[in-house]
N, C-alpha and C positions, 0 to 999 in steps of 0.2 A: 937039919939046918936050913928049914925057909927061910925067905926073905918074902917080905911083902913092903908095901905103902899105903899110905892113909894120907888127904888131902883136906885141906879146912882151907873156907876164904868167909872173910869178916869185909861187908857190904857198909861203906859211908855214902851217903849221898850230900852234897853240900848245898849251900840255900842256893846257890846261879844252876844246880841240877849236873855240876861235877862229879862222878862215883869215880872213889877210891877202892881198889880192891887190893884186899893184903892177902895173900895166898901163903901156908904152909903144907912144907910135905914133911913126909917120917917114915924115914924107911927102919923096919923091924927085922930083927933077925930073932927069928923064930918071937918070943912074945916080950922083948925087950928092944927098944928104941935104940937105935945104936947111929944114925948122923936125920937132920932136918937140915932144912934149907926155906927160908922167908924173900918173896919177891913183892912188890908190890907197881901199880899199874893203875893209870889214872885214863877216864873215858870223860871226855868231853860232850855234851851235851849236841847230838845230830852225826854225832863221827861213825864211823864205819864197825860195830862190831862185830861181824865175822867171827874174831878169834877169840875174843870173848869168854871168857866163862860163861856158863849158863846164867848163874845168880847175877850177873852183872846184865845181863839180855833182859830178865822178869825185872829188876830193876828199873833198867833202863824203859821198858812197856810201860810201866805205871808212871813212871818220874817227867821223863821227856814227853812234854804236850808239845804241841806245834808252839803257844805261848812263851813255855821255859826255853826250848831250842831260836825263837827269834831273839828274844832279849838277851841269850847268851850268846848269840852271831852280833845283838847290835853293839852289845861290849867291847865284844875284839875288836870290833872295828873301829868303838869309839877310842880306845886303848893305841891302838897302833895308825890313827890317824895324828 
């Protein structure tokens, strides 16, 4: 009677350079899936990932130029002015 987990995360990035990240786990008892559990987790473009998933960091390296992270800082503020 093991138990183990298995994790999968499915990477969006949206045109202002928002990453969506949908994370799944599954935990197995022995070789049969017996509960999951789906969180999902949105990175704005210049924000702190630290905690991150990895896939969301190599993402974030390619996506966020200094260009995409001004124009999405000049948004909010055009937004919340």
């Amino acid at each position: 009677m093991a138990y183990s987990e298995s994790t999968t995360e499915k990477i969006e990035v949206l045109s202002n350079g928002t990453i969506n990240c949908e994370c799944t786990v599954i935990i197995y008892k022995d070789d049969s899936a017996v509960a999951s559990t789906k969180y999902t987790s949105c990175y704005f473009p210049g924000t702190d990932l630290s905690d991150a998933p990895e896939m969301v960091k190599k993402a974030a390296s390619v996506f966020w130029t200094d260009d995409v992270i001004s124009n999405y800082q000049q948004t909010v503020v055009a937004i919340t002015s």
